[in-house]
C-alpha positions as CSV (number, residue, x, y, z in Angstrom):
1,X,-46.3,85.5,-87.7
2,X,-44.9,81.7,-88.1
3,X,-42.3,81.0,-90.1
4,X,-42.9,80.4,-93.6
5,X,-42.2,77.0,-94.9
6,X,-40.4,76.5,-97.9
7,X,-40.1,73.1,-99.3
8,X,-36.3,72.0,-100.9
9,X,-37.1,69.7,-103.7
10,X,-33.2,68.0,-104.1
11,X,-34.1,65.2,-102.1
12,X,-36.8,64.4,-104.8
13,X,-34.8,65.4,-107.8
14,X,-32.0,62.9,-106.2
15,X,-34.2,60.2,-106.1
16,X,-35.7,60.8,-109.3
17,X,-31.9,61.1,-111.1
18,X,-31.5,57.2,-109.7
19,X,-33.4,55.7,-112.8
20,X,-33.7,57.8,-116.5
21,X,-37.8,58.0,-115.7
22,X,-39.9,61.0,-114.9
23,X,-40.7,60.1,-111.3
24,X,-41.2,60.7,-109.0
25,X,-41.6,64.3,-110.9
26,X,-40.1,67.4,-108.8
27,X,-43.0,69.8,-110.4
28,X,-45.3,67.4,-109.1
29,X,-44.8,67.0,-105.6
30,X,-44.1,71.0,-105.5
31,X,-46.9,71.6,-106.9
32,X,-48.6,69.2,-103.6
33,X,-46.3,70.7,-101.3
34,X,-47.6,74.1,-102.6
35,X,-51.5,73.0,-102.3
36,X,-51.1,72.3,-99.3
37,X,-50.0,75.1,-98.0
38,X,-46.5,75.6,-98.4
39,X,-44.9,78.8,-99.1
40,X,-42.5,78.3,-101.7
41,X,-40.3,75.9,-103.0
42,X,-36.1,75.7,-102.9
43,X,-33.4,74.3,-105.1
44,X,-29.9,73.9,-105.0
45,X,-28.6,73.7,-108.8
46,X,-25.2,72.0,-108.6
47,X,-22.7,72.2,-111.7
48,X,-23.3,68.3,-111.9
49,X,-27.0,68.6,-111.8
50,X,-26.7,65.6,-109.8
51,X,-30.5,66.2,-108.0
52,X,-32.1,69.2,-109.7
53,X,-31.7,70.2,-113.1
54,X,-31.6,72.4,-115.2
55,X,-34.0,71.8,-117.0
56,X,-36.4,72.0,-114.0
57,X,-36.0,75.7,-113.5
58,X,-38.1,77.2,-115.6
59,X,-40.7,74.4,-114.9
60,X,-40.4,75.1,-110.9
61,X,-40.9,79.0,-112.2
62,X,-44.0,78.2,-114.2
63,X,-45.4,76.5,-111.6
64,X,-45.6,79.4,-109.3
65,X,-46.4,82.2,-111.7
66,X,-49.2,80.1,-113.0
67,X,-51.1,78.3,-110.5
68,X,-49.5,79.2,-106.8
69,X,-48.4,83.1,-107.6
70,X,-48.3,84.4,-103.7
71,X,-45.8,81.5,-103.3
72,X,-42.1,82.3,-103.7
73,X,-38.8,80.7,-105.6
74,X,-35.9,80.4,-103.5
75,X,-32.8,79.5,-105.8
76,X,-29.6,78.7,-103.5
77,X,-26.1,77.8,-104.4
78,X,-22.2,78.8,-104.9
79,X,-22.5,82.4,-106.7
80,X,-19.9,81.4,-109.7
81,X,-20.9,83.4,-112.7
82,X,-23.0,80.5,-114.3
83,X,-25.0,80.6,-111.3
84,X,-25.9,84.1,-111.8
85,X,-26.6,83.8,-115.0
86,X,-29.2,80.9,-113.9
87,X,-30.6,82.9,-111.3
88,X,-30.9,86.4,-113.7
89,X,-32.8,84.1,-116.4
90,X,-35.3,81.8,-113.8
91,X,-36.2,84.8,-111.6
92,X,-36.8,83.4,-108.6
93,X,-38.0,85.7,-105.6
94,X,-35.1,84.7,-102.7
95,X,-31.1,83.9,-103.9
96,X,-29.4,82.5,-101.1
97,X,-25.7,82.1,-101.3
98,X,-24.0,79.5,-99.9
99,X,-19.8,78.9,-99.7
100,X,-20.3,75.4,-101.2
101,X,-17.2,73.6,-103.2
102,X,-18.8,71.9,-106.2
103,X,-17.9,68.5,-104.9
104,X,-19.4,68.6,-101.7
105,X,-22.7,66.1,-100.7
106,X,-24.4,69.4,-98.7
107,X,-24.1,72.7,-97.0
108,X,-21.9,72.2,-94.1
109,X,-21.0,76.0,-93.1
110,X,-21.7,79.7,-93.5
111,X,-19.5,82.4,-95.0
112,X,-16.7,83.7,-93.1
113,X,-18.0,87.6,-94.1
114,X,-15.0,89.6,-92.7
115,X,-12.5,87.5,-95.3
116,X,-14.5,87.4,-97.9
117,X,-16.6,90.7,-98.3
118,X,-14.6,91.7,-101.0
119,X,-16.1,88.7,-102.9
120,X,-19.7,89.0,-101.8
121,X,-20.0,92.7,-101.9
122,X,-20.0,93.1,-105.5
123,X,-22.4,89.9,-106.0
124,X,-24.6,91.4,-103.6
125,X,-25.3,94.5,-105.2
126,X,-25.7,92.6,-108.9
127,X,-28.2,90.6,-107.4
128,X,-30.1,93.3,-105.7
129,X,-30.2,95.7,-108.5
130,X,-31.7,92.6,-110.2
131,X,-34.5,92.8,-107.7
132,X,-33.5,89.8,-105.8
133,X,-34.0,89.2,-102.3
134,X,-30.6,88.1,-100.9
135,X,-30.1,85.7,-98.2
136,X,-26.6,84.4,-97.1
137,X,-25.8,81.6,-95.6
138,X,-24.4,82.3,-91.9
139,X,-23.1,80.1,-89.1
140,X,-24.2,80.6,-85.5
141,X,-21.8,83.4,-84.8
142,X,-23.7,86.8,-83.4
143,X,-19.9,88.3,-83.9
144,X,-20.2,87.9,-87.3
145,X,-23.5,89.7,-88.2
146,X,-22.5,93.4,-88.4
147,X,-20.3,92.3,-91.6
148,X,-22.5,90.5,-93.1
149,X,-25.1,93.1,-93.3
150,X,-22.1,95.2,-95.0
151,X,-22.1,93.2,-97.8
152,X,-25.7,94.4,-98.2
153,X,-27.1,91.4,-98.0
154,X,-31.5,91.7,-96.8
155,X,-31.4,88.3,-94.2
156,X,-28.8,85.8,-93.6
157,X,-29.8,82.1,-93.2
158,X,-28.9,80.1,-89.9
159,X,-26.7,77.2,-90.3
160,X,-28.9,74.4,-88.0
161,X,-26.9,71.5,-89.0
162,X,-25.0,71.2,-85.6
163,X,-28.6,71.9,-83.7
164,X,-30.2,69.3,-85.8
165,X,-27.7,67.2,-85.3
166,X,-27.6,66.5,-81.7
167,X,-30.9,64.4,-82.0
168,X,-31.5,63.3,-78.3
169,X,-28.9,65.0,-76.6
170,X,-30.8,67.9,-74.9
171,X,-27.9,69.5,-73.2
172,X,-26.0,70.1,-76.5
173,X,-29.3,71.0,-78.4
174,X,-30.1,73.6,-76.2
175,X,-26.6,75.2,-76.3
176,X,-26.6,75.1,-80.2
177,X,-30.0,76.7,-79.5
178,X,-28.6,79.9,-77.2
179,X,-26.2,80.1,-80.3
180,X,-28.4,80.4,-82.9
181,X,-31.0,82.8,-81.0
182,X,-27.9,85.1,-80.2
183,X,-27.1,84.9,-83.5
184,X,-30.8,85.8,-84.4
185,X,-30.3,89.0,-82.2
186,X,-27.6,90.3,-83.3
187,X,-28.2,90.0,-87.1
188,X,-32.0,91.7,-86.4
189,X,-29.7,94.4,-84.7
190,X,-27.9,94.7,-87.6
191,X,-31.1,94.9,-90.1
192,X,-31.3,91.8,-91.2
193,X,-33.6,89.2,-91.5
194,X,-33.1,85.4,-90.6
195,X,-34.6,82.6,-92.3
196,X,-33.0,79.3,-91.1
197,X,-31.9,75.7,-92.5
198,X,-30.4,72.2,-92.6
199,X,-31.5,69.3,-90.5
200,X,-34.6,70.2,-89.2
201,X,-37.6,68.1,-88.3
202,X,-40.6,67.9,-87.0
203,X,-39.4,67.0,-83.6
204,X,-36.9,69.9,-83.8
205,X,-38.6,72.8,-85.2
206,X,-40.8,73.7,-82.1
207,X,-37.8,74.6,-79.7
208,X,-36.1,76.8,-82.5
209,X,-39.6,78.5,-83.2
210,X,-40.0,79.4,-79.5
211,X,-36.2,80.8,-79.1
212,X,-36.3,82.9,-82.5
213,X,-40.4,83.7,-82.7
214,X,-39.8,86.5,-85.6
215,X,-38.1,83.8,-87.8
216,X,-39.1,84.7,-91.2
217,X,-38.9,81.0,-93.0
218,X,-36.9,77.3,-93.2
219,X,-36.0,75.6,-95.9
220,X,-36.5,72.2,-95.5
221,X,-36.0,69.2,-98.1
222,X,-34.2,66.1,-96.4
223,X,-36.2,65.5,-93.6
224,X,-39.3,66.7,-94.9
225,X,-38.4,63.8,-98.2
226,X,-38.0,61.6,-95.9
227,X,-41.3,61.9,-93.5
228,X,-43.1,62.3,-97.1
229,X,-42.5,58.8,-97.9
230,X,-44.2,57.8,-94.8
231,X,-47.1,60.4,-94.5
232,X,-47.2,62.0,-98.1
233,X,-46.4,64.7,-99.4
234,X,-49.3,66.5,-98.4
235,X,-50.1,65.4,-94.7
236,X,-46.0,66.2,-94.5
237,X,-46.4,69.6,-95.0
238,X,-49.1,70.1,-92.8
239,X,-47.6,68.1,-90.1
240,X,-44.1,70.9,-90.9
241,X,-46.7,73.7,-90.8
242,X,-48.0,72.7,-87.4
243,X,-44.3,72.4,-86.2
244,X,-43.7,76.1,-87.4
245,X,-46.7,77.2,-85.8
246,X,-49.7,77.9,-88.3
């Protein structure tokens, strides 16, 4: 089975925060994303709420229970304890943990799991014995895989900034690829499952699909913004769809 597609909404809450206006509204274009066939929607609640809010949690949550329920909520960020309380009261289906300082402008790396699996460990059993699904955010390092399923974490999520980032220099793309399938290997050797995100396109999406074919779903919000201005929200997601292979 394809990859499922789910849909990060920061981009849009960013560009709605610009102006103290309703629009472009982030329940809104989820909810076109979802119709047209997306599998679930993603959000990054900073501390400085400086794309989603909130406030938009429970609207995002609403959404799905009552009109798209097979779709799922996939809540990511820095697991400080306010962020676990937002995730315990918003119930999404997916947490996905990320190493993020506050003040950074994205997700840049994955968890270093050996040093810090006295910190994730306890985190990742609170979260499961909430009935969360828990994903962590991994560079491409197949070394690293065994210990991050010994936090007890259910998939990790591939850091594909540096693949997405090599744009039309084959040669370094496809190394960045052998990385990330290894990678891939290794953590299904270990159990896990592997969703993967950050910087990926259209354009991009095919090559990683044929190198990890069990991938179980990307998150995708800044390229997919972008292309949506251009194509709409709608024909976007079909034309990310196609690129996943549905």
């Amino acid at each position: 089975m394809p990859a499922k597609l789910s849909v990060n909404l920061n981009a849009v809450a960013m560009l709605r925060n610009r102006r103290d206006l309703p629009w472009p509204s982030v329940t809104g274009l989820g909810r076109i994303a979802l119709a047209a066939g997306a599998h679930g929607l993603t959000v990054h609640p900073r501390p400085d709420q400086r794309h989603i809010r909130f406030s938009d949690l429970p609207e995002i949550r609403a959404l799905i229970d009552d009109e798209f329920p097979r779709a799922e909520f996939n809540i990511e960020g820095y697991p400080g304890e306010d962020f676990l309380q937002l995730v315990e009261k918003h119930q999404p289906e997916q947490v996905t943990l990320v190493p993020d300082d506050p003040a950074q402008a994205t997700s840049d790396h994955g968890w270093n799991f050996a040093a810090q699996a006295a910190f994730l460990t306890p985190i990742v059993k609170r979260l499961k014995k909430g009935g969360f699904r828990v994903s962590l955010f991994a560079d491409a390092d197949p070394a690293a895989a065994k210990a991050a399923r010994d936090t007890g974490a259910d998939r990790i999520e591939l850091y594909t900034g540096p693949y997405g980032s090599c744009h039309s220099d084959s040669a370094k793309a496809g190394r960045e690829l052998e990385r990330l399938e290894k990678t891939a290997e290794a953590a299904r050797g270990a159990g896990l499952g592997v969703n993967a995100g950050h910087d990926l396109t259209v354009a991009n999406l095919p090559a990683l699909m044929r190198r990890i074919p069990d991938l179980a779903e990307v998150s995708i919000g800044h390229g997919l913004t972008a292309d949506a201005l251009e194509h709409g929200m709608a024909g976007t997601v079909g034309r990310y769809l196609k690129a996943c292979g549905w």
